[in-house]
C-alpha positions in Angstrom: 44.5 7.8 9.7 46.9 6.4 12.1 46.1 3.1 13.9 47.6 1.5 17.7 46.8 -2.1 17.2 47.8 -4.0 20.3 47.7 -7.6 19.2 49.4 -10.9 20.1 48.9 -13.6 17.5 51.4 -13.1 14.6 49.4 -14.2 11.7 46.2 -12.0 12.6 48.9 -9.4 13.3 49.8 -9.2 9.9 46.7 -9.8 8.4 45.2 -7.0 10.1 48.3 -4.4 9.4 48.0 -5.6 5.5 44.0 -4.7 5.9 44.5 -1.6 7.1 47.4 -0.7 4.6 44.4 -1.5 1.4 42.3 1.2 3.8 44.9 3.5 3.5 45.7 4.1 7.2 49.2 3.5 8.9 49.5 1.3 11.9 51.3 0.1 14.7 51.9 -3.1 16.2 52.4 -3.8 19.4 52.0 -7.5 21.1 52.5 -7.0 24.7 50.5 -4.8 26.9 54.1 -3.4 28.7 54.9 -2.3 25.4 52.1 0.2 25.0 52.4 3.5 26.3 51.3 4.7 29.4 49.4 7.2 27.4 48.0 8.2 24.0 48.6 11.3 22.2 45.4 12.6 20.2 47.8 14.0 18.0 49.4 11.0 16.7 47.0 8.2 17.4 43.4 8.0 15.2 42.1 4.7 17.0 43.4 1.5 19.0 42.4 -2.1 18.1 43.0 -3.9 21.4 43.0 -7.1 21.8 41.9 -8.6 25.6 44.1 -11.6 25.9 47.4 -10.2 25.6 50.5 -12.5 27.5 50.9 -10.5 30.0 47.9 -8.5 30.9 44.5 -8.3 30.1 43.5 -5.3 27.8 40.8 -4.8 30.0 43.8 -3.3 32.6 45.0 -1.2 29.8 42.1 0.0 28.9 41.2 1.4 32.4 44.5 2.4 33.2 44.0 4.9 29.8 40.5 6.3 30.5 41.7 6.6 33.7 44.2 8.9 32.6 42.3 10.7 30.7 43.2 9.3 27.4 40.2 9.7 25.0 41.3 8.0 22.0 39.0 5.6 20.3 39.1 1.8 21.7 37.7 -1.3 19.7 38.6 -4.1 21.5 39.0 -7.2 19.3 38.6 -10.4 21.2 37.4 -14.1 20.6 35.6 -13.7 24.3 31.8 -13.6 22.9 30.2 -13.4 26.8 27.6 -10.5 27.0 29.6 -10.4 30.1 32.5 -9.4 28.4 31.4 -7.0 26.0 29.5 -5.5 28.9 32.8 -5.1 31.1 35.2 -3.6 27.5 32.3 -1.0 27.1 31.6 0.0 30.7 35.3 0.0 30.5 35.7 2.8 28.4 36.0 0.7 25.0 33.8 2.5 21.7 33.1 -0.8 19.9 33.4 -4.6 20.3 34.5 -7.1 17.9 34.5 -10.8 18.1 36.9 -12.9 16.5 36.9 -13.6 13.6 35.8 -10.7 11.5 35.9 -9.5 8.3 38.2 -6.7 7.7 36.9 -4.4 5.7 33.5 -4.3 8.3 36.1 -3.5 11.3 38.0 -0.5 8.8 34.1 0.8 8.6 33.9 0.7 12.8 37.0 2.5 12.8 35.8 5.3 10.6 32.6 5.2 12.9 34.0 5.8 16.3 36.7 7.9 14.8 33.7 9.8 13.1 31.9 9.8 16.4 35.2 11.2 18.1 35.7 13.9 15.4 31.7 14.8 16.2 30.5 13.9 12.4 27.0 12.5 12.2 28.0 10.3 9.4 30.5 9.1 7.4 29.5 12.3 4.8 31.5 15.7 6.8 30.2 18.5 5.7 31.7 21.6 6.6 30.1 25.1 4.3 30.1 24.3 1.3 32.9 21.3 1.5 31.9 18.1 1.4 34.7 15.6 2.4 34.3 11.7 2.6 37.5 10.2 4.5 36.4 6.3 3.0 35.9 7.0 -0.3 39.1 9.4 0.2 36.9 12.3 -1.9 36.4 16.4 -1.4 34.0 18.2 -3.2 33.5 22.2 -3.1 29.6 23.2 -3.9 29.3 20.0 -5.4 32.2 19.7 -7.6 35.0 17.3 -6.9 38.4 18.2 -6.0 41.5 17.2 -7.3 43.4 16.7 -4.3 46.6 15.0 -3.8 46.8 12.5 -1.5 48.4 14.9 1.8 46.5 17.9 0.6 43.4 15.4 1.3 44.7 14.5 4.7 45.6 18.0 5.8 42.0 19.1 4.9 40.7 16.4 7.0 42.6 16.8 9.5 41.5 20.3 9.7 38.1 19.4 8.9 37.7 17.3 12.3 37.1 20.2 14.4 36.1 23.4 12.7 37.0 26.7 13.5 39.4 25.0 16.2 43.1 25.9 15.3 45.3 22.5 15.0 48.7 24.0 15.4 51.7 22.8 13.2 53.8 20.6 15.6 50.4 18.1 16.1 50.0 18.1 12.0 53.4 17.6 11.3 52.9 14.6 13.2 49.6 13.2 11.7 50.6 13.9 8.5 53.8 11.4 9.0 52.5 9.7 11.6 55.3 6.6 10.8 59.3 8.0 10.9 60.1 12.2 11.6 57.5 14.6 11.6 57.2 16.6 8.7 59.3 19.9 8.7 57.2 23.0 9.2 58.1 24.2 5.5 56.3 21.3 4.1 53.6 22.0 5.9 53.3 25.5 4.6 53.5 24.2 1.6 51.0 21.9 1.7 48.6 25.0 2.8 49.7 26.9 -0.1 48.3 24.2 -2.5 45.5 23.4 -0.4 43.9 27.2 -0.2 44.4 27.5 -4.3 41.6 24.5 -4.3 39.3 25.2 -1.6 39.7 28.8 -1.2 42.4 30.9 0.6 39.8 32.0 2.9 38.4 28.9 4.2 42.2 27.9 5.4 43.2 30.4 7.9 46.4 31.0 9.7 47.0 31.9 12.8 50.4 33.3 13.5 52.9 31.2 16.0 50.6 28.5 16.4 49.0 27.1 13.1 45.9 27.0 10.9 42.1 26.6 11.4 39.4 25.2 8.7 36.8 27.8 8.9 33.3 26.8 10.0 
C-alpha cells in the first residue's frame, strides 16, 4: 500500500513515514501544498494523510481542488484543529476520516486500511473473494481455509487484484503499484510474478486478458 502524506512539521514527518514503514506501506512526503500534484493517480496512490495547516495553503483548498477534479483517492486529514466545525468542513469537503493531533500510529495505519477497505468495497478488514480469504493487516492469504505461502509481491499482486473482482487491472497500473517508489516494474516481472502466483491459488482464478492484463476471478 502506497501512501501521499502531505505534512509540514519535520519531526511528525518522520515519525509518521517510520510508522508507516513497521505497517509495511511506502510513503511520500510532501510539506507544501504547491508541491502536491494537481491530481492523484488511483493507480499509484492507496490513501493521502493531509494535514490542514500547511505554509502555504490550507488542505482544505487542496482537498476541494481534488474532489473537484474528480480525484477519488482516500483523504484522512490529520490536524491539531479539534472544532466540530472543522471536522464538519474536511468531511463535507470530501475528506474519508479525521484525525486530531496527536495520535497513535498504529490506530491511524488501522483508518487507513478502513477507508482504503471502504474504497476497494470490502465490508471488513477480512476480503473474501470464492474460496480466498486475504487479510491485507495481518499480510495473510488462505485458499479453503488453508494458508498460503506467499511471498511478499505475490501477496501484493493478489491484493491488488483482489480489490475489484472480475475487473481486469491492466499491466502498466500494476507495474506501478507493485513499485510504487523508483521505475515501474518491467512487464516480464510481472508475468512472472503471475506465473508463481496461479501455481498457489489456482491458474484459473488468475486470468489473462491479452494486450491489456489480468483479472482475479469473482
Amino acid at each position: 500500500m502506497h501512501i501521499l502524506l502531505i505534512e509540514d512539521d519535520l519531526d511528525l514527518g518522520r515519525a509518521l513515514q517510520a510508522a508507516l514503514r513497521v505497517e509495511h506501506f511506502t510513503s511520500e512526503w510532501l510539506r507544501r501544498a504547491a508541491d502536491a500534484p494537481a491530481a492523484l493517480d488511483a493507480a499509484r496512490v492507496d490513501c493521502v494523510l493531509l494535514d490542514l495547516n500547511l505554509p502555504d495553503a490550507s488542505g482544505f483548498e487542496l482537498l476541494r481542488r481534488w474532489r473537484g477534479s474528480g480525484v477519488r483517492v482516500p483523504v484522512i486529514v490529520i490536524t491539531a484543529r479539534s472544532a466540530i466545525e472543522d471536522r464538519l468542513a474536511g468531511l463535507d469537503g470530501g475528506a474519508d476520516d479525521f484525525v486530531i493531533k496527536p495520535f497513535d500510529t498504529t490506530e491511524l495505519a488501522a483508518r487507513v486500511r478502513a477507508v482504503v477497505r471502504r474504497s476497494a468495497r470490502q465490508a471488513s478488514g477480512h476480503w473474501t473473494v470464492g474460496a480466498l480469504e486475504i487479510e491485507p493487516g495481518r499480510r495473510e492469504a488462505r485458499l479453503q481455509g488453508e494458508a498460503l505461502a506467499l511471498s511478499p509481491r505475490e501477496f501484493q499482486l493478489l491484493l491488488e487484484l483482489a480489490r475489484e473482482p472480475g475487473a481486469v487491472v491492466a499491466k502498466d497500473q500494476l507495474a506501478q503499484r507493485l513499485q510504487p517508489l523508483g521505475d515501474p516494474l518491467d512487464f516480464a516481472a510481472i508475468e512472472v510474478h503471475v506465473s508463481n502466483l496461479r501455481k498457489k491459488v489456482g491458474a484459473e482464478r488468475v486470468r489473462t486478458v491479452r494486450g491489456v492484463g489480468y483479472l482475479l476471478e469473482p
